[in-house]
Backbone atoms as SQL, in Angstrom:
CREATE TABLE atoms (id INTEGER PRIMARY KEY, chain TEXT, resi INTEGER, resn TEXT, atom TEXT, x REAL, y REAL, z REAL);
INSERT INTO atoms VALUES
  (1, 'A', 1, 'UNK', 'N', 14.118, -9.726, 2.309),
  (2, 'A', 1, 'UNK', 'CA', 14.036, -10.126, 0.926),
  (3, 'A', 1, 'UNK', 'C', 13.326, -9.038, 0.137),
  (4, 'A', 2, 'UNK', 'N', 14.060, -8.644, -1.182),
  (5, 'A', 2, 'UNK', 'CA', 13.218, -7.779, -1.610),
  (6, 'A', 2, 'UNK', 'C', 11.889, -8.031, -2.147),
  (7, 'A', 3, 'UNK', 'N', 11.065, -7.508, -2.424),
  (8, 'A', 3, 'UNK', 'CA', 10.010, -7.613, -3.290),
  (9, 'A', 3, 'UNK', 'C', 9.823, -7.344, -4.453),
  (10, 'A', 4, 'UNK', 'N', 9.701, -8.228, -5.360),
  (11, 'A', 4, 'UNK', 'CA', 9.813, -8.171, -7.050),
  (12, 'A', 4, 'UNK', 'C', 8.373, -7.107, -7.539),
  (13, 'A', 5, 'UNK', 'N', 8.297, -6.573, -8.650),
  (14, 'A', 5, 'UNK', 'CA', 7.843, -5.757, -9.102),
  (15, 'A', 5, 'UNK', 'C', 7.187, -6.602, -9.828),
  (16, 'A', 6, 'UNK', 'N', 5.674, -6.861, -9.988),
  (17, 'A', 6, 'UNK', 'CA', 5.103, -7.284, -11.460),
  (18, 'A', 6, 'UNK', 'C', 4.598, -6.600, -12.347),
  (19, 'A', 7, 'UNK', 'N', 4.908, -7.256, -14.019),
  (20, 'A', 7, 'UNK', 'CA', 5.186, -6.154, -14.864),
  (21, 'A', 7, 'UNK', 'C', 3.849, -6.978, -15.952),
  (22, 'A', 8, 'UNK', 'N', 2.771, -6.368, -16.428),
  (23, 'A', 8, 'UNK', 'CA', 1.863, -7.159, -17.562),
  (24, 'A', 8, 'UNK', 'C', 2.289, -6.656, -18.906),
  (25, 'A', 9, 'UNK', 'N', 3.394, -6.466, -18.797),
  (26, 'A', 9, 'UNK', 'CA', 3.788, -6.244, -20.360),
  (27, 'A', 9, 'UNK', 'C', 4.591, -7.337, -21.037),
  (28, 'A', 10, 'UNK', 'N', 4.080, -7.919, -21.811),
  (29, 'A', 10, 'UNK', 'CA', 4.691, -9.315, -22.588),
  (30, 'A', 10, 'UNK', 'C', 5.817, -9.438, -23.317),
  (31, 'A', 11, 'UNK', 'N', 6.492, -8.101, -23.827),
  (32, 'A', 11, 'UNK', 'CA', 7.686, -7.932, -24.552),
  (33, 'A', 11, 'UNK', 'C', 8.915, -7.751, -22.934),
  (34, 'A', 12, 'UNK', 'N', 8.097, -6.794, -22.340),
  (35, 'A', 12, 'UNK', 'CA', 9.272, -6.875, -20.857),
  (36, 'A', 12, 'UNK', 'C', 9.608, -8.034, -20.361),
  (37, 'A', 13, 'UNK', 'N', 8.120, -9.081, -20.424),
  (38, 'A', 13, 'UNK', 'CA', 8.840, -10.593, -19.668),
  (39, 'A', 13, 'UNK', 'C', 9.619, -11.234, -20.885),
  (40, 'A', 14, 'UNK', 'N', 9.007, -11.050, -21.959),
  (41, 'A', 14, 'UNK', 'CA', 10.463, -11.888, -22.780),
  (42, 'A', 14, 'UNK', 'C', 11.494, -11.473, -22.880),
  (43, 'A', 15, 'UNK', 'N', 11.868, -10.181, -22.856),
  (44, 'A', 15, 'UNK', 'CA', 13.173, -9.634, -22.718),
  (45, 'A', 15, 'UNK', 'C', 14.089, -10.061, -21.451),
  (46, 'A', 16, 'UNK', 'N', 13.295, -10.347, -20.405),
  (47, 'A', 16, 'UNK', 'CA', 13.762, -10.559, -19.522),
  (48, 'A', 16, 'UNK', 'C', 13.752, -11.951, -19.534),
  (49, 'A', 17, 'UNK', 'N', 13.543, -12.967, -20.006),
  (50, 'A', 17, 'UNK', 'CA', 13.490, -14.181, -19.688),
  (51, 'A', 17, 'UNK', 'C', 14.609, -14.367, -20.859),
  (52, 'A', 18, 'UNK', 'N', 15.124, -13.834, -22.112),
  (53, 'A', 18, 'UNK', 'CA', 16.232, -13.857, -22.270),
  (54, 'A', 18, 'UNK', 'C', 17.207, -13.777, -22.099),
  (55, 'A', 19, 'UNK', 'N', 17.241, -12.128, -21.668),
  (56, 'A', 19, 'UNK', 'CA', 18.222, -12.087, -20.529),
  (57, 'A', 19, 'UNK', 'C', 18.803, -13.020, -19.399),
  (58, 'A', 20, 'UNK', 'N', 17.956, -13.379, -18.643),
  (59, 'A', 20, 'UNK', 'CA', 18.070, -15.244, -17.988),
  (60, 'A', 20, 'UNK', 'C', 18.639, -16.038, -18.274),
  (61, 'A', 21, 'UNK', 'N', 17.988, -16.228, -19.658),
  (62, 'A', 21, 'UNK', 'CA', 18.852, -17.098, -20.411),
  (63, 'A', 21, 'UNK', 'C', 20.268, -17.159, -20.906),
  (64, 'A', 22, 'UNK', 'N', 20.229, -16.124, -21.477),
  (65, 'A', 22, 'UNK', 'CA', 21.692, -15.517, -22.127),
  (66, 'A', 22, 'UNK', 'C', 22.788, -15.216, -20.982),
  (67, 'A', 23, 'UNK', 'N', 22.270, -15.668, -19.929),
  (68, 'A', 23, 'UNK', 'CA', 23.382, -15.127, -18.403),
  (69, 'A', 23, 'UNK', 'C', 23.478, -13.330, -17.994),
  (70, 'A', 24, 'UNK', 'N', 22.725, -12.792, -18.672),
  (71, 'A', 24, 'UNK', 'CA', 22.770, -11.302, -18.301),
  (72, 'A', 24, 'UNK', 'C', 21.913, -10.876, -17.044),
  (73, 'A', 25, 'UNK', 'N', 22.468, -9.604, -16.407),
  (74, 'A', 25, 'UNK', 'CA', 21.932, -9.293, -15.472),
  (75, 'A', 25, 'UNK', 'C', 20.229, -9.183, -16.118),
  (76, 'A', 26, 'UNK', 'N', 19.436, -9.765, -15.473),
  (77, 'A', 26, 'UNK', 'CA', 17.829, -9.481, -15.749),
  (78, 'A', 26, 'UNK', 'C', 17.470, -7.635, -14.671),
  (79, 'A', 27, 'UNK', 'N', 16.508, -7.749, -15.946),
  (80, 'A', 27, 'UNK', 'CA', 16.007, -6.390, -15.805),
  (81, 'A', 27, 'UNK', 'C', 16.646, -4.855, -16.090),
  (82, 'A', 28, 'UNK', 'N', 17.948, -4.951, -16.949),
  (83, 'A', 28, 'UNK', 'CA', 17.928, -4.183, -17.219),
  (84, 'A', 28, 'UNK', 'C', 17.984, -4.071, -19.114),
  (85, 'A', 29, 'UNK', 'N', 16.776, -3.156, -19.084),
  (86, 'A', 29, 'UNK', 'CA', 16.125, -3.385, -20.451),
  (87, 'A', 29, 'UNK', 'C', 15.461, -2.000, -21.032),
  (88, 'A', 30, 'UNK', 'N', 15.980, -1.988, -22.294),
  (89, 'A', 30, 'UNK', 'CA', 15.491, -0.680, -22.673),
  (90, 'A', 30, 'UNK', 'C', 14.616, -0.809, -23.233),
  (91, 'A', 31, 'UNK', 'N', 13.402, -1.727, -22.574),
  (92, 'A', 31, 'UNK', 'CA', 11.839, -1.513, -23.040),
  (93, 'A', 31, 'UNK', 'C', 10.990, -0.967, -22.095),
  (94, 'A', 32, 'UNK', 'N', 10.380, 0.250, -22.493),
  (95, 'A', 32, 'UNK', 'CA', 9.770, 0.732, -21.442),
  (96, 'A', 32, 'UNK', 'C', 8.179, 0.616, -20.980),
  (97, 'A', 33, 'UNK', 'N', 9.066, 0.364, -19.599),
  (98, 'A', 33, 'UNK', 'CA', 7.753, -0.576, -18.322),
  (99, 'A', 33, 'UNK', 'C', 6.672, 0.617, -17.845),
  (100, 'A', 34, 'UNK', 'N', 5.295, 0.263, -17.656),
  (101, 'A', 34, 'UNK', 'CA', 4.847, 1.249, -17.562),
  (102, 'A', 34, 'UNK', 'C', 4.385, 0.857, -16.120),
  (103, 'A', 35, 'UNK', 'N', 4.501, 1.229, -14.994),
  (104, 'A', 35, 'UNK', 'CA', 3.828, 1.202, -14.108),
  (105, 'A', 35, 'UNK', 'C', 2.694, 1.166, -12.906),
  (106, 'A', 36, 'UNK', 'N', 2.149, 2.042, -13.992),
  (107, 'A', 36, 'UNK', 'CA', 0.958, 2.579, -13.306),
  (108, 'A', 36, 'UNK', 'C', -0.027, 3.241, -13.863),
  (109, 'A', 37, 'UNK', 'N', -1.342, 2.604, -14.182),
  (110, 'A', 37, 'UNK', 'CA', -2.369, 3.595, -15.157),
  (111, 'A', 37, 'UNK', 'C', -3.007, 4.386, -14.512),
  (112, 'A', 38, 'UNK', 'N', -2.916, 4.640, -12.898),
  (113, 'A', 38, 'UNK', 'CA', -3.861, 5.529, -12.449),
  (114, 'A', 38, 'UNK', 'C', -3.708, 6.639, -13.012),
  (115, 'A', 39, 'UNK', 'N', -4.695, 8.075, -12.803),
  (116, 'A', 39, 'UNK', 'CA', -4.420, 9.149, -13.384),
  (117, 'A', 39, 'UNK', 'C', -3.597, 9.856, -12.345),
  (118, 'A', 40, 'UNK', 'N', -3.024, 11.382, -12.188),
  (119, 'A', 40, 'UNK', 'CA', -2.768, 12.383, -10.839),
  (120, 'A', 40, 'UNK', 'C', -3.773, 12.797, -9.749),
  (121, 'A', 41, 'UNK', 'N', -3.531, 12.553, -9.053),
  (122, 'A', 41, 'UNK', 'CA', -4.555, 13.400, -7.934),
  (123, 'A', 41, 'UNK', 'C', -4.790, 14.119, -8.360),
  (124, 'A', 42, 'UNK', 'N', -5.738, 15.054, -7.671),
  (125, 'A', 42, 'UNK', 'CA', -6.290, 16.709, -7.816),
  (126, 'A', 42, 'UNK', 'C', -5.868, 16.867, -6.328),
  (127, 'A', 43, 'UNK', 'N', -4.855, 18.020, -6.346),
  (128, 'A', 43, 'UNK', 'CA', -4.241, 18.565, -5.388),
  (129, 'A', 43, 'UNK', 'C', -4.649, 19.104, -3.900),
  (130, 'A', 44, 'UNK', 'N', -5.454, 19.681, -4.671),
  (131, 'A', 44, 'UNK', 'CA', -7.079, 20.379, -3.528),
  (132, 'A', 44, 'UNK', 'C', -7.899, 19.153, -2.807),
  (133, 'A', 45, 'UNK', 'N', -7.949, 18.161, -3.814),
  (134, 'A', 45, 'UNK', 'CA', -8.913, 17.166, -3.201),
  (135, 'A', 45, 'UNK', 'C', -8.341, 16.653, -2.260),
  (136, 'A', 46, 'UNK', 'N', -6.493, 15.974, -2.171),
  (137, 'A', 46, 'UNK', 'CA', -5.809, 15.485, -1.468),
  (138, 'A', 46, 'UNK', 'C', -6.147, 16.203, -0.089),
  (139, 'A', 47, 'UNK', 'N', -5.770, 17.926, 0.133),
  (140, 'A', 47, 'UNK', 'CA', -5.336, 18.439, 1.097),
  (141, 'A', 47, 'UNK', 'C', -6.507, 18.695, 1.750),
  (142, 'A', 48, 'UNK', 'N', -7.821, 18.510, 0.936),
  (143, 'A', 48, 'UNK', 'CA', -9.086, 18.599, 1.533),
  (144, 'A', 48, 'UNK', 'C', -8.810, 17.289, 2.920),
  (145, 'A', 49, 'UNK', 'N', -8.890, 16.227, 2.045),
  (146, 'A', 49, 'UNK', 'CA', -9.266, 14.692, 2.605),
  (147, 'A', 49, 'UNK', 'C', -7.930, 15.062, 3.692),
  (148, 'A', 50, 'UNK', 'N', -6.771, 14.847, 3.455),
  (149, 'A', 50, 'UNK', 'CA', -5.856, 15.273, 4.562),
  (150, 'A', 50, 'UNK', 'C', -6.353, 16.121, 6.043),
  (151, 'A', 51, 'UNK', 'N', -7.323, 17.329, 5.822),
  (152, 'A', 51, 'UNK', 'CA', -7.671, 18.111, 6.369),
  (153, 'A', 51, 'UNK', 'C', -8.866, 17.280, 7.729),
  (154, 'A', 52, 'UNK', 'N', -9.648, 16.625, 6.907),
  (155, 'A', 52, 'UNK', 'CA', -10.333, 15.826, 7.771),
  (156, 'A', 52, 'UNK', 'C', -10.037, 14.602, 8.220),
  (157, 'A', 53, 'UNK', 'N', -9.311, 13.902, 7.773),
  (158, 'A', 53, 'UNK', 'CA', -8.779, 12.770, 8.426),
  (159, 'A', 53, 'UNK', 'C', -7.751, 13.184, 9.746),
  (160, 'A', 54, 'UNK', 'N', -7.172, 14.618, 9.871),
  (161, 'A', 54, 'UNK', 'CA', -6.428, 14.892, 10.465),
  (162, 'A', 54, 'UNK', 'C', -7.192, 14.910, 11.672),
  (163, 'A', 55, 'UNK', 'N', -8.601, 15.632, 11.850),
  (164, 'A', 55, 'UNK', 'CA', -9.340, 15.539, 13.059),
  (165, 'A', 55, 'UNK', 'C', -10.278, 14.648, 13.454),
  (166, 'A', 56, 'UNK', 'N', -10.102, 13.523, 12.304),
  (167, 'A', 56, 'UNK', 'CA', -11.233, 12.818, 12.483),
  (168, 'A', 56, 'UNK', 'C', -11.540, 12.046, 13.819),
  (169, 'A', 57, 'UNK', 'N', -10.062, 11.627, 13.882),
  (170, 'A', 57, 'UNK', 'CA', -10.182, 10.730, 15.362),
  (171, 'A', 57, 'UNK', 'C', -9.378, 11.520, 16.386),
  (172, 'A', 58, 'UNK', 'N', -9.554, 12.216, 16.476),
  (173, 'A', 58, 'UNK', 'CA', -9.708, 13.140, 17.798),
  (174, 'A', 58, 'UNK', 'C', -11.025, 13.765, 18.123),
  (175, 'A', 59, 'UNK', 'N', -11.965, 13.771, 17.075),
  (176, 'A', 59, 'UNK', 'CA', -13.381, 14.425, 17.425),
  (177, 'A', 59, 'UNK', 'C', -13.918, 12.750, 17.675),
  (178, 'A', 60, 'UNK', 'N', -13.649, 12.205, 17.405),
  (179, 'A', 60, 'UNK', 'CA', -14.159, 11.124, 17.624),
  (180, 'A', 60, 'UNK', 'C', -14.323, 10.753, 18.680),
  (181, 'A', 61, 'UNK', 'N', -12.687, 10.560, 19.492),
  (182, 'A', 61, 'UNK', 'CA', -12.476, 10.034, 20.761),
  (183, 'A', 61, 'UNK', 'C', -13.307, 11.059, 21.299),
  (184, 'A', 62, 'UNK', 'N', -12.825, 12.113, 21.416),
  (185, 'A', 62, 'UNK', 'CA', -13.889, 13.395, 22.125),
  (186, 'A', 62, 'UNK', 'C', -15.158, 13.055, 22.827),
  (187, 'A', 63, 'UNK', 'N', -15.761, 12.209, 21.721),
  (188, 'A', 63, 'UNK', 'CA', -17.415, 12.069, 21.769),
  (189, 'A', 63, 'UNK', 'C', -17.607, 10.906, 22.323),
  (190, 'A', 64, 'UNK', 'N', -17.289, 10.006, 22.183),
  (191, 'A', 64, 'UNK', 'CA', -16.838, 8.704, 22.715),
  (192, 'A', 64, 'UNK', 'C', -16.714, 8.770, 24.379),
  (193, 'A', 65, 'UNK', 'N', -17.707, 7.690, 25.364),
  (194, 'A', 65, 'UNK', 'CA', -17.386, 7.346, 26.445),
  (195, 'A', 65, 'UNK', 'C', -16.375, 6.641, 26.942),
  (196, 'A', 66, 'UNK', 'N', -16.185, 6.932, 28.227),
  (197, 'A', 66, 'UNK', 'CA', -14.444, 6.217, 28.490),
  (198, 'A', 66, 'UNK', 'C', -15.387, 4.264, 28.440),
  (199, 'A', 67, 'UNK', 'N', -16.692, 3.704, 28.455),
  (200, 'A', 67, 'UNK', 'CA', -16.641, 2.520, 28.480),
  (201, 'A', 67, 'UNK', 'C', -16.323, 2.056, 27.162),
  (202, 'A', 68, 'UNK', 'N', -17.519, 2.610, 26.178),
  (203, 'A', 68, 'UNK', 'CA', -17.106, 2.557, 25.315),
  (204, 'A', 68, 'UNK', 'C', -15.376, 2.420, 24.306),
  (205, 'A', 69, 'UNK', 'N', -14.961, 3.420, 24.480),
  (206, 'A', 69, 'UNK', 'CA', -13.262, 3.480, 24.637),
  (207, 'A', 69, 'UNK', 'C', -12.303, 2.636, 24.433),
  (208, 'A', 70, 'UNK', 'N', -12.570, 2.329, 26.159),
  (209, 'A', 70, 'UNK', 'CA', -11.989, 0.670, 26.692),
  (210, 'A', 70, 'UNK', 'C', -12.735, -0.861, 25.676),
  (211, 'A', 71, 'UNK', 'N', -13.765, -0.758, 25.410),
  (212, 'A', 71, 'UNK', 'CA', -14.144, -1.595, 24.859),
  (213, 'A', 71, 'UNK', 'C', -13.767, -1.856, 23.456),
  (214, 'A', 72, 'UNK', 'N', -13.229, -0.991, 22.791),
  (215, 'A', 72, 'UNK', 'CA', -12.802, -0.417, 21.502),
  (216, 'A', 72, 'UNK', 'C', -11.450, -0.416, 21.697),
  (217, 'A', 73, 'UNK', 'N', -10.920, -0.641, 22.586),
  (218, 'A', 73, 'UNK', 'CA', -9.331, -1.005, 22.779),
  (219, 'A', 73, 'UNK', 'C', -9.166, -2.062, 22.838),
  (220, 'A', 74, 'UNK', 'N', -9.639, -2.954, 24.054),
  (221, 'A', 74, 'UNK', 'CA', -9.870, -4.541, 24.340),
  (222, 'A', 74, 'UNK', 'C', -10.227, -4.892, 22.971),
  (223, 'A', 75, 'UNK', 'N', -11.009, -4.540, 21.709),
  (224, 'A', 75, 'UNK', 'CA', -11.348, -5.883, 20.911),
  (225, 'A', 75, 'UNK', 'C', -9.823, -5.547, 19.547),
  (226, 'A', 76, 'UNK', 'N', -9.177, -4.409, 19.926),
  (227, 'A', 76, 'UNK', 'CA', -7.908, -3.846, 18.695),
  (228, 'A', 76, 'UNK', 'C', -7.416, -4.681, 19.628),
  (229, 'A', 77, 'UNK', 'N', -6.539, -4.897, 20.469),
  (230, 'A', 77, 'UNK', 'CA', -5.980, -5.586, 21.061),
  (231, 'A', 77, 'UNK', 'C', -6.190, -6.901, 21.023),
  (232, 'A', 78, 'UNK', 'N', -7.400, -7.853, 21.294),
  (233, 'A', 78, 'UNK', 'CA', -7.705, -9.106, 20.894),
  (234, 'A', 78, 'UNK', 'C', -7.422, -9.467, 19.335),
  (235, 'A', 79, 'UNK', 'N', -7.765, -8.421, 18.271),
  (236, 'A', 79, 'UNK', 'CA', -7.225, -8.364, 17.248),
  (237, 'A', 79, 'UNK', 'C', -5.761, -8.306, 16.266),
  (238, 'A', 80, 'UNK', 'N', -5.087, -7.638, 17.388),
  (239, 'A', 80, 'UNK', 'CA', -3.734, -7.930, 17.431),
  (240, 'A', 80, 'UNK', 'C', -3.396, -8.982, 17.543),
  (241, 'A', 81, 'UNK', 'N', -3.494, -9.478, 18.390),
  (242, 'A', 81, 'UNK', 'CA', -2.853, -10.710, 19.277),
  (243, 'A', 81, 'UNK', 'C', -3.064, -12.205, 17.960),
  (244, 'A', 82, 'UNK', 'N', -4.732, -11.746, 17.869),
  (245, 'A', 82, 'UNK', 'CA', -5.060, -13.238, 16.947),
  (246, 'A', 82, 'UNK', 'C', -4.183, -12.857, 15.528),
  (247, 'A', 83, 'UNK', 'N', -3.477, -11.840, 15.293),
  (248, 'A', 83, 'UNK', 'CA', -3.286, -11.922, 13.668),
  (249, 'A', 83, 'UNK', 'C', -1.608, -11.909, 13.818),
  (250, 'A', 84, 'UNK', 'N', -1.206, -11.625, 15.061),
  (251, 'A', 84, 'UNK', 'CA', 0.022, -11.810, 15.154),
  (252, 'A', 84, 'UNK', 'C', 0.136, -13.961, 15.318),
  (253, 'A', 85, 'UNK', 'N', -0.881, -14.490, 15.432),
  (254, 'A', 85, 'UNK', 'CA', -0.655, -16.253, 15.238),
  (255, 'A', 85, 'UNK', 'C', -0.458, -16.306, 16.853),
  (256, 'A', 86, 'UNK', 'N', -1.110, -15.754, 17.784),
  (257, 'A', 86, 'UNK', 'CA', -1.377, -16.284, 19.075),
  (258, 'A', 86, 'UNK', 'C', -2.596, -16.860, 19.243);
């Protein structure tokens, strides 16, 4: 099933709830939807954070005892299980 898009613009839902009405395909409307107020990344910052997340968990495991490890597997795994509704 797809997933509908929500839109807080009040002229888009009435346009579209006419549309509905009037039997027309909904959503297509030449009022324009705005999506998204975040601003752009900063490019550098991305490839920074990229840079360390890339080794993060490999220096990690590294440092990490094999009990430890195992124990840190066993409770992702118990965690699985309970959110999959077992």
């Amino acid at each position: 099933m797809k997933k509908r898009q929500s839109f807080n613009d009040p002229k888009a839902i009435a346009h579209d709830m006419l549309q509905a009405i009037a039997g027309e395909p909904v959503g297509t409307t030449s009022v324009k939807r705005e999506t998204s107020n975040t601003p752009t990344k900063n490019p550098a910052a991305v490839a920074l954070g990229r840079l360390g997340g890339l080794k993060g968990g490999k220096a990690r495991a590294a440092k990490l005892s094999a009990t430890k490890r195992t124990r840190i597997a066993k409770q992702a795994a118990q965690s699985r299980w309970r959110k999959n509704g077992a």
